[in-house]
C-alpha positions in Angstrom: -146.6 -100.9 -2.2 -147.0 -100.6 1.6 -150.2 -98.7 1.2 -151.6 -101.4 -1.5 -150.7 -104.4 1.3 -152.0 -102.3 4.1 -155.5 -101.8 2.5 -155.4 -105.8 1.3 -154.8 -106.8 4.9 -158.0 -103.9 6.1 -160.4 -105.8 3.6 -159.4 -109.3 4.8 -159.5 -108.1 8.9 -163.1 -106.4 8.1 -164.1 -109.8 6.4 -163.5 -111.5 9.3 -165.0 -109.2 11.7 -168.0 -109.3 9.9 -168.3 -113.1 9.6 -167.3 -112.8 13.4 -169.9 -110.3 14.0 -172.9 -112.7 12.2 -172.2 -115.6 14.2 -171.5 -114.1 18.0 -175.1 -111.9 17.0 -176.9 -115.4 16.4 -175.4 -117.2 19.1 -176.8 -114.3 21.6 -180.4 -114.8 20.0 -180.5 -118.3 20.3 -179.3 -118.0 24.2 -181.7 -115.0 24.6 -184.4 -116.9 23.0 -184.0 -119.8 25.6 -184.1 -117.4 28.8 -186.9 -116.1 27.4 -188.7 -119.5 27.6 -187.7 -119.9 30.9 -188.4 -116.4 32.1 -191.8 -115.9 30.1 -194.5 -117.5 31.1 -195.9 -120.4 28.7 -198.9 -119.1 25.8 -201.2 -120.3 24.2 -201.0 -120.7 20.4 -203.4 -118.1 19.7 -201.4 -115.6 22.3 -198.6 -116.7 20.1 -199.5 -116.0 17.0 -200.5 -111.9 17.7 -197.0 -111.6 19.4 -194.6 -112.4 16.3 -197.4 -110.1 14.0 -196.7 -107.6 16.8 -192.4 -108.2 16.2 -190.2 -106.4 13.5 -189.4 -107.9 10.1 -185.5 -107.1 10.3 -184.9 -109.5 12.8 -181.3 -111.0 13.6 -181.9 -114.0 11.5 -182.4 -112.0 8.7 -179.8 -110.2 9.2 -177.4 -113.0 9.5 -178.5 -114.6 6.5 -177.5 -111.5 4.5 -174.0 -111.5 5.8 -173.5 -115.1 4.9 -174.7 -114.6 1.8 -172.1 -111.4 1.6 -169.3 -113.7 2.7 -170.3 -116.4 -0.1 -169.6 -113.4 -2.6 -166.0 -112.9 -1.2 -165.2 -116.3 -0.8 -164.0 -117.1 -4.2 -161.6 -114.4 -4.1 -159.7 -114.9 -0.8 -157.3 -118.0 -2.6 -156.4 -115.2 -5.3 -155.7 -112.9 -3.0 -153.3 -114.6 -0.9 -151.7 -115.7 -3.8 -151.1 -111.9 -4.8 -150.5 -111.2 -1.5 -147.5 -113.8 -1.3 -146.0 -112.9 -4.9 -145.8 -109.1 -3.6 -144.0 -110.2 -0.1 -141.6 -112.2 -2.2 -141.0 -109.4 -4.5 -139.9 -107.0 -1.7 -138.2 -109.6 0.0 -136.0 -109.7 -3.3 -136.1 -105.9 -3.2 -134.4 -106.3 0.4 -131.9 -109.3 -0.4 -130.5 -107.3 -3.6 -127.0 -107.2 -3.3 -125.9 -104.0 -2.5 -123.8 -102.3 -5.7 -120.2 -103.3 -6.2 -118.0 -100.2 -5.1 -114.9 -102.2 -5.6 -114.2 -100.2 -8.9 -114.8 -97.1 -6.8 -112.9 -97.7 -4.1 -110.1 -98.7 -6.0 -110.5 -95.5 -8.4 -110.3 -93.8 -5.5 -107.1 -95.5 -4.2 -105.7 -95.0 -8.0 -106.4 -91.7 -7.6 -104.9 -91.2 -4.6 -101.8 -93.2 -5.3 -101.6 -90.5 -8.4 -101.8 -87.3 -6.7 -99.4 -88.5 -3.9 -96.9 -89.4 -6.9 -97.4 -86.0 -8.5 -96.1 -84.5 -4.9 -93.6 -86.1 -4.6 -92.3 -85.2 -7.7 -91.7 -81.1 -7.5 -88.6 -81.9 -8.9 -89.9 -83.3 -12.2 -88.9 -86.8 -11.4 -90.5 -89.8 -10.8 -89.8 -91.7 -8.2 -90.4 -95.3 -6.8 -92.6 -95.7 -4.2 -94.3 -98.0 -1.5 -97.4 -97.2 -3.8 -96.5 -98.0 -6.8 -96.0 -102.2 -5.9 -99.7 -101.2 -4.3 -100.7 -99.8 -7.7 -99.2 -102.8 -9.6 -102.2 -104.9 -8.2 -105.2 -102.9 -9.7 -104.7 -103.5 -13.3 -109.1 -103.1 -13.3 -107.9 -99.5 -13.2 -110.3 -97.6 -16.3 -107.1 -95.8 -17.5 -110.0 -94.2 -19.9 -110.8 -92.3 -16.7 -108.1 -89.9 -17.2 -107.2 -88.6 -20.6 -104.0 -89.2 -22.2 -100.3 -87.2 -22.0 -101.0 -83.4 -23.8 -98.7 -80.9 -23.2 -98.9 -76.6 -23.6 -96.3 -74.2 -23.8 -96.0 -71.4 -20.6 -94.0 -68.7 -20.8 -92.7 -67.7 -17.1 -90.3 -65.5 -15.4 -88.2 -67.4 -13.4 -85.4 -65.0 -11.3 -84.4 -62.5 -14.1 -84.8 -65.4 -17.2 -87.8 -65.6 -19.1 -88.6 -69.0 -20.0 -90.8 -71.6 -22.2 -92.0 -74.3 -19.9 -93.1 -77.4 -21.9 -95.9 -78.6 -19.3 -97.7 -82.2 -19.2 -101.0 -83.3 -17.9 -102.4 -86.7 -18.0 -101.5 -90.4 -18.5 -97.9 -90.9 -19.8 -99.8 -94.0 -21.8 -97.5 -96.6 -22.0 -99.4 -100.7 -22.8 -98.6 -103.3 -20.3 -96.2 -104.6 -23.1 -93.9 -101.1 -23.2 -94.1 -101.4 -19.7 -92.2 -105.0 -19.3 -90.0 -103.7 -22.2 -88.8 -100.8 -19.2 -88.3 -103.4 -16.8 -85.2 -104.2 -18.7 -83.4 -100.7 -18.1 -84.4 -100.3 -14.5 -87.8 -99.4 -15.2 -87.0 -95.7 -17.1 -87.3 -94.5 -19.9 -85.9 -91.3 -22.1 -88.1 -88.5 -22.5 -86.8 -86.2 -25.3 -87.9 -82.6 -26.2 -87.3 -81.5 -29.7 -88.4 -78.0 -31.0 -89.4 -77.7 -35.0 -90.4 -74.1 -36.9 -93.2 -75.6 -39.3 -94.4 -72.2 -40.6 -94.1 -73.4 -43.6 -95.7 -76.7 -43.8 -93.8 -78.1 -46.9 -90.3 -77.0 -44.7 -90.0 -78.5 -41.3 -87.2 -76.6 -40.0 -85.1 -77.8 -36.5 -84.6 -75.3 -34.4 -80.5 -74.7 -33.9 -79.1 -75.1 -30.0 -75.7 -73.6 -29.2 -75.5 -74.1 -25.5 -75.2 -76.7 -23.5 -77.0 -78.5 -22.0 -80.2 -77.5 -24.6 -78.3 -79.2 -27.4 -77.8 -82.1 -28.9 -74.6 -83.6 -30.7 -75.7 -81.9 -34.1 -76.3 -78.3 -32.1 -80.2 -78.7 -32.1 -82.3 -77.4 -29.6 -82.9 -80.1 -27.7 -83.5 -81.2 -23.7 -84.2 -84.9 -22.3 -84.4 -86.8 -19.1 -84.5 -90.3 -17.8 -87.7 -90.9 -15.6 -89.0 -93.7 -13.9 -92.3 -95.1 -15.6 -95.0 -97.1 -15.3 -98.6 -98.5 -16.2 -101.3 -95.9 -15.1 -98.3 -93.1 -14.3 -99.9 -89.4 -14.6 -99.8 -85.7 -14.4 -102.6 -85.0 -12.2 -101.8 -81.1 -12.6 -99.9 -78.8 -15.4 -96.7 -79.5 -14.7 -93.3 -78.8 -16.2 -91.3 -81.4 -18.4 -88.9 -79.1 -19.8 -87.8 -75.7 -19.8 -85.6 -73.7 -22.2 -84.4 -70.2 -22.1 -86.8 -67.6 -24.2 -83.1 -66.7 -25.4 -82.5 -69.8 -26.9 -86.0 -70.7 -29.0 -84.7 -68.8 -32.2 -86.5 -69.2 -35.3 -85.1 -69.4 -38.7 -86.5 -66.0 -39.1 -87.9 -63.2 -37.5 -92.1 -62.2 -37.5 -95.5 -64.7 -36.7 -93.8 -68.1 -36.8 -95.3 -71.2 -35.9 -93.4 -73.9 -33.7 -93.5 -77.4 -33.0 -93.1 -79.1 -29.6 -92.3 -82.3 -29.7 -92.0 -84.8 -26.6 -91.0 -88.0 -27.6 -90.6 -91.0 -25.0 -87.9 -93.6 -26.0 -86.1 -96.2 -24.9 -82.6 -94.8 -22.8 -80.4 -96.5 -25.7 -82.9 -94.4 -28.5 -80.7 -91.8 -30.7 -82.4 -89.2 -32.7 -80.9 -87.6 -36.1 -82.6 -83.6 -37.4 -84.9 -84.4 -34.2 -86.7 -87.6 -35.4 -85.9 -90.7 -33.8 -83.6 -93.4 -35.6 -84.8 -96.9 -35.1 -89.2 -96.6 -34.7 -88.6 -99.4 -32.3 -87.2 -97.5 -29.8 -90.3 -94.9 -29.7 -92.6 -95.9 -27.0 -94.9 -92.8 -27.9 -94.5 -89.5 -28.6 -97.1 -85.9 -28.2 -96.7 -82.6 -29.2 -98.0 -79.4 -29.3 -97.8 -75.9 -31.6 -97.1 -72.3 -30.5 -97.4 -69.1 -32.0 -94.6 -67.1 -31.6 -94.0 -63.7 -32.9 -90.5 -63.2 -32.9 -89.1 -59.7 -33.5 -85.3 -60.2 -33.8 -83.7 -61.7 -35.9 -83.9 -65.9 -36.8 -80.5 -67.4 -37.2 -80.6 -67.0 -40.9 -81.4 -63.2 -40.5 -78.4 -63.2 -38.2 -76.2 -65.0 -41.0 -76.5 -62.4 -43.5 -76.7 -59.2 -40.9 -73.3 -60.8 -39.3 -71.1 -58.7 -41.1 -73.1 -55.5 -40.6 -73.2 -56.2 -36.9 -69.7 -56.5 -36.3 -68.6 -53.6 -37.7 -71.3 -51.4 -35.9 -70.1 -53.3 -32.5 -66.2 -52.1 -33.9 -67.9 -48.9 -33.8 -69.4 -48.6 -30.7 -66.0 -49.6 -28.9 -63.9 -46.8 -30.7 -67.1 -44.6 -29.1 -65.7 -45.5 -25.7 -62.0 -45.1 -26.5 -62.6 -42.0 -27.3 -65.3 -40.9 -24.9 -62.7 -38.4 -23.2 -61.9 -36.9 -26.4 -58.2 -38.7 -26.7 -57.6 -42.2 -27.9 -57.5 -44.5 -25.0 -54.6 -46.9 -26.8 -55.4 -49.8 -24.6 -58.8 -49.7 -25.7 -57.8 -50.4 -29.2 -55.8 -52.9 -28.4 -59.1 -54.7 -26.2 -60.9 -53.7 -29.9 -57.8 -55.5 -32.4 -58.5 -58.7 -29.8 -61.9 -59.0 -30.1 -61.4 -58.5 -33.8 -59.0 -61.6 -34.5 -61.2 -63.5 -31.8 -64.6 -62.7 -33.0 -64.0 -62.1 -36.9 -60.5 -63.6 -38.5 -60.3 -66.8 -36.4 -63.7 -68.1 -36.8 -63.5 -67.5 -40.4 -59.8 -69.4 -40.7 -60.2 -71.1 -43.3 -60.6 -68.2 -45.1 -58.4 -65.8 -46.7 -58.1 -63.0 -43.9 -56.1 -60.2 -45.5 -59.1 -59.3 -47.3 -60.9 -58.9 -43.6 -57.7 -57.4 -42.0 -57.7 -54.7 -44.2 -61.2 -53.9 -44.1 -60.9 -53.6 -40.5 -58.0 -52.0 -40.2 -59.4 -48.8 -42.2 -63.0 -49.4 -40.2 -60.6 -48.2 -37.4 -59.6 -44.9 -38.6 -62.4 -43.6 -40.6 -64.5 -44.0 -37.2 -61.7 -42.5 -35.8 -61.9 -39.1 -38.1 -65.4 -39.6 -37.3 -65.7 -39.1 -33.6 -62.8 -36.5 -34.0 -64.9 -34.4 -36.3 -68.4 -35.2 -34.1 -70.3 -36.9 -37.1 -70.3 -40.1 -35.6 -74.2 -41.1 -34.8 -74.4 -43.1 -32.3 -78.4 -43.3 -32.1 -78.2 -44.6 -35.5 -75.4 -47.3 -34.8 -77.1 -48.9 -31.8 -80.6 -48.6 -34.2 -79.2 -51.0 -36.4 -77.7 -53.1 -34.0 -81.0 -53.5 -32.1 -82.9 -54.4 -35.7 -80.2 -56.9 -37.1 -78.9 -58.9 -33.8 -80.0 -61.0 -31.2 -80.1 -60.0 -27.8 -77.1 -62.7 -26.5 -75.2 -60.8 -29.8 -75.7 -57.3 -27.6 -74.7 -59.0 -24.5 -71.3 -59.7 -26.3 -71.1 -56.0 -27.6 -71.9 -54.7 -24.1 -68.9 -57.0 -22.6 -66.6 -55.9 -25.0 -67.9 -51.9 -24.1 -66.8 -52.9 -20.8 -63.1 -54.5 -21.5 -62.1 -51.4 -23.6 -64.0 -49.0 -20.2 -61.7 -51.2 -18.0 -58.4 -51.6 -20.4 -56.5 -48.8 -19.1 -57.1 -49.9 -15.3 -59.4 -46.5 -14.8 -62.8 -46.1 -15.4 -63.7 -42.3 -16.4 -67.2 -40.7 -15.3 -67.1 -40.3 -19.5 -67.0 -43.7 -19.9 -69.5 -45.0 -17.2 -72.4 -42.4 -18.6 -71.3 -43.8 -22.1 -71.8 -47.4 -20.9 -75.2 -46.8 -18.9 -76.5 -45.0 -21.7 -75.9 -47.5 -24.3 -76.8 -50.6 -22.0 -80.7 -48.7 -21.8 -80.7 -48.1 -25.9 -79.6 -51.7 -26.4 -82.5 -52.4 -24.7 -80.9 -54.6 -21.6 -81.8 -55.8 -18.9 -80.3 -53.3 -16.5 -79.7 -55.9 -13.7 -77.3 -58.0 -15.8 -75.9 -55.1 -17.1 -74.7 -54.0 -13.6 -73.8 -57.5 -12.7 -70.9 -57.3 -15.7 -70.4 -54.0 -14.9 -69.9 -55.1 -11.3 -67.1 -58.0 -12.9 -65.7 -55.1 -14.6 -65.3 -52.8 -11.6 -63.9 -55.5 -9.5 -60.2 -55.3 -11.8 -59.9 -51.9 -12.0 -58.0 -49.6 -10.1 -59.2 -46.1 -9.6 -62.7 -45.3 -9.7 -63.1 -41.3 -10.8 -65.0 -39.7 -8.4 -65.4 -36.2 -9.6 -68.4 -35.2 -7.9 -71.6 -37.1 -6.4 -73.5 -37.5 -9.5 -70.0 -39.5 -10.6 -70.8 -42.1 -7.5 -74.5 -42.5 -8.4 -73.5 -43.1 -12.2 -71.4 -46.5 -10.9 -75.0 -47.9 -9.9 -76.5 -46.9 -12.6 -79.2 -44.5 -11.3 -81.6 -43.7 -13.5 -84.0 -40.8 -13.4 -87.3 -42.4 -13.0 -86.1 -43.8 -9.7 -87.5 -43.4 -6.1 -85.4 -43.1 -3.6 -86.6 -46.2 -2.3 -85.6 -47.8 -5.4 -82.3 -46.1 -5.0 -82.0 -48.0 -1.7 -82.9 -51.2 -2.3 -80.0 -51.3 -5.0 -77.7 -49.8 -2.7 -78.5 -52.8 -0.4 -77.6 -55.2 -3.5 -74.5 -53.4 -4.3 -73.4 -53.5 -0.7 -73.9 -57.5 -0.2 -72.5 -58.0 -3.1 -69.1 -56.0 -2.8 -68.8 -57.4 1.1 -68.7 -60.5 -0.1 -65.5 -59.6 -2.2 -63.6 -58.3 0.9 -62.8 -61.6 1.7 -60.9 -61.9 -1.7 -58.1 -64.1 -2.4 -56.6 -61.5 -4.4 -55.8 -58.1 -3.1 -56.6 -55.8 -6.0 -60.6 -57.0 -6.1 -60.1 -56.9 -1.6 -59.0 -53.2 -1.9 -61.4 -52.7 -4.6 -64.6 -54.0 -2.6 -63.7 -52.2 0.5 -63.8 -48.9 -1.7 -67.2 -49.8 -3.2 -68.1 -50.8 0.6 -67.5 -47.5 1.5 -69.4 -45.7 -1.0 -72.4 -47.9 -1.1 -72.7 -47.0 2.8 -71.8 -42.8 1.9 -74.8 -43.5 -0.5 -77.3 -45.1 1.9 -77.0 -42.3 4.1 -77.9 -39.6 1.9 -80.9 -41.6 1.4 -81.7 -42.8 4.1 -81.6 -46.1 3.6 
């Protein structure tokens, strides 16, 4: 455009010049022509007469007539050409005065933005607090919430300490309307978020998964988590983050193999009650999102473990007579720690039931193992075999602690018994740092330690073979915090216990260096 007005403006100032040019050129001739009549002498006609034959044909007059006739050709288009020439400087002069674009909705997406990120920081802790930025917020209801996409969640499994865990993690608006939001305003601006698990395998059987401990149950002993948050319009995930988390141990499925599960968040109002997982009054729902995961579960489901229960507890019955009777003698206080678990585990849980029947069958469980053991045909390979196929791994914790009360029964723990334990805690398939935790519990009570010889001492930390010696140490360094933080004791059985394990853990760190 610049070049097109440049060249208009050449054309125009040439004009001129030209016109200019025409007139100075005749004004010059006419002057020149009367200093020549003063300066030359008068003629005669005739003299006249052979002078202009004698003179050029282009003269100046000519020459100006041509221009003016050239500048009669252009006249007619100079009114056009200002007139195009003043609808272009208009145009730009638009161009320039356009308002520059409205970043208000940037700026403010940008604030929005902001605002959310700061929120999710502030919030490690999974909750979400009131801020100075949220009245701030309040005033930008322009906000495109279509910006962001709405509330999904994904299931992460993570190790957190020495627990495996299912995270349920959120990213994204919560999506609550301006109306859901004014409805919060009457509880103090919070709402209920609740976390029900389903096994939908089969799609015609939408099973709830069962919870037994607390606090990842509900009044019908569902699986279940919740939490009251603080809410409102435009709140948001910015990142994965964890709403809830449950214990691997405790996501059982009906039954074992490739199951498929259901993860469902719902967000309710705080008063909102839910019966087999689904909310009660559809009033109360705000909104809800979920999410599936494939889980192949190789233990048992709690149906499995229903019909295995019987099976189980008499291999577990088993397994303690194994350490009664791991010196080769009947160690009677052990049997005694096996009847209690018995009546505790098996006859009072079923007491509404008939329990001669399970007395009996008990009773004579006790001495065939017993002739068992005594003759050497007792397997225990195969007993902790089945026990591995046929119960969950909390049911093995509760076998291992009852392997520990009979170890511990008679006040004494045997370097018989302490291989015994270690070597059934590793085919149970536990995890070897809870194992000496109990163990640790177990040791605490208990008198006299034997200490036959130095591969006695290393069995009490259960050393296995595998390990370094800097593995070695940095258990020994465990074991020693841990028992010098019992020599402080109120009681003086555990005090005189902890100094003796205080004194071989430092024998032990020695040796290696440690």
């Amino acid at each position: 455009m610049k070049l097109l007005i440049s060249l208009l403006f050449s054309i125009i100032i040439l004009s001129s010049n030209l016109y200019g040019s025409d007139n100075s050129r005749d004004n010059f001739i006419k002057k020149s022509n009367e200093n020549t009549q003063e300066i030359i002498p008068k003629l005669s006609n005739e003299q006249l007469q052979v002078l202009i034959k004698k003179l050029p044909r282009e003269n100046s007059v000519t020459q100006s007539n041509a221009s003016e006739d050239w500048f009669k050709k252009l006249r007619p288009f100079i009114v056009p050409l200002i007139i195009v020439l003043y609808l272009i400087f208009r145009t730009d002069n638009k161009t320039e005065d356009k308002p520059k674009k409205n970043t208000k909705t940037k700026s403010t997406r940008s604030r929005t933005e902001e605002f959310i990120k700061k929120h999710n920081e502030d919030n490690k802790n999974n909750e979400i607090t009131e801020t100075k930025e949220d009245k701030e917020y309040e005033d930008e209801w322009n906000y495109d919430q279509d910006e962001l996409e709405q509330l999904r969640i994904k299931i992460e499994e993570q190790q957190v300490e020495n627990s495996k865990v299912y995270d349920v993690e959120a990213i994204g608006m919560l999506g609550f309307t301006q109306d859901q939001v004014d409805q919060t305003k009457l509880e103090n601006e919070e709402a209920k978020f609740t976390c029900y698990v389903f096994d939908v395998t089969d799609e015609n059987n939408e099973i709830a998964l069962q919870g037994l401990t607390d606090p990842y149950r509900d009044d019908k002993f569902l699986l279940q988590s919740n939490r009251n948050m603080k809410v409102g319009f435009g709140y948001a995930y910015n990142i994965w983050t964890p709403m809830f988390r449950f214990p691997v141990s405790l996501v059982i499925p009906p039954n074992r193999g490739k199951r498929k599960l259901k993860f469902v968040v719902s967000a309710t109002k705080l008063k909102a009650e839910f019966e087999n997982g689904k909310i009660k009054n559809k009033k109360d729902l705000y909104f809800d999102v979920e999410t599936l995961f494939d889980l192949n579960f190789e233990e048992p489901g709690y149906l499995d473990a229903e019909q295995y229960e019987g099976d189980i507890n008499e291999k577990i019955v088993q397994l303690g007579m194994a350490v009664a009777y791991s010196e080769k003698k009947i160690n009677t206080a052990g049997i005694e720690a096996i009847k209690n678990w018995i009546n505790t585990e098996i006859i009072w849980k079923n007491y509404f039931e008939d329990s001669t029947d399970q007395k009996i069958k008990y009773s004579f469980l006790l001495k065939n193992t017993l002739e068992l053991l005594k003759n050497n045909k007792l397997s225990l390979s195969e007993i902790v075999k089945e026990i591995n196929y046929k119960s969950s791994v909390s049911k093995r914790y509760d076998a291992m602690n009852l392997l520990l009360n009979i170890a511990g029964s008679d006040d004494r723990l045997s370097k018989e018994e302490d291989k015994l334990l270690n070597n059934t805690a590793r085919a149970l398939e536990l995890d070897l740092s809870r194992f000496q935790q109990m163990k640790t519990s177990t040791i605490a009570n208990i008198e006299t330690i034997e200490e036959s010889d130095e591969d006695s001492e290393e069995t009490i930390f259960n050393f296995s073979k595998d390990m370094t010696d800097s593995d070695k140490c940095k258990k020994l360094r465990e074991e020693y915090t841990r028992w010098n933080r019992q020599t402080n004791n109120s009681s003086e059985k555990i005090r005189n216990q902890a100094r003796k394990m205080v004194e071989l853990t430092a024998n032990l760190r020695k040796k290696y260096n440690c």
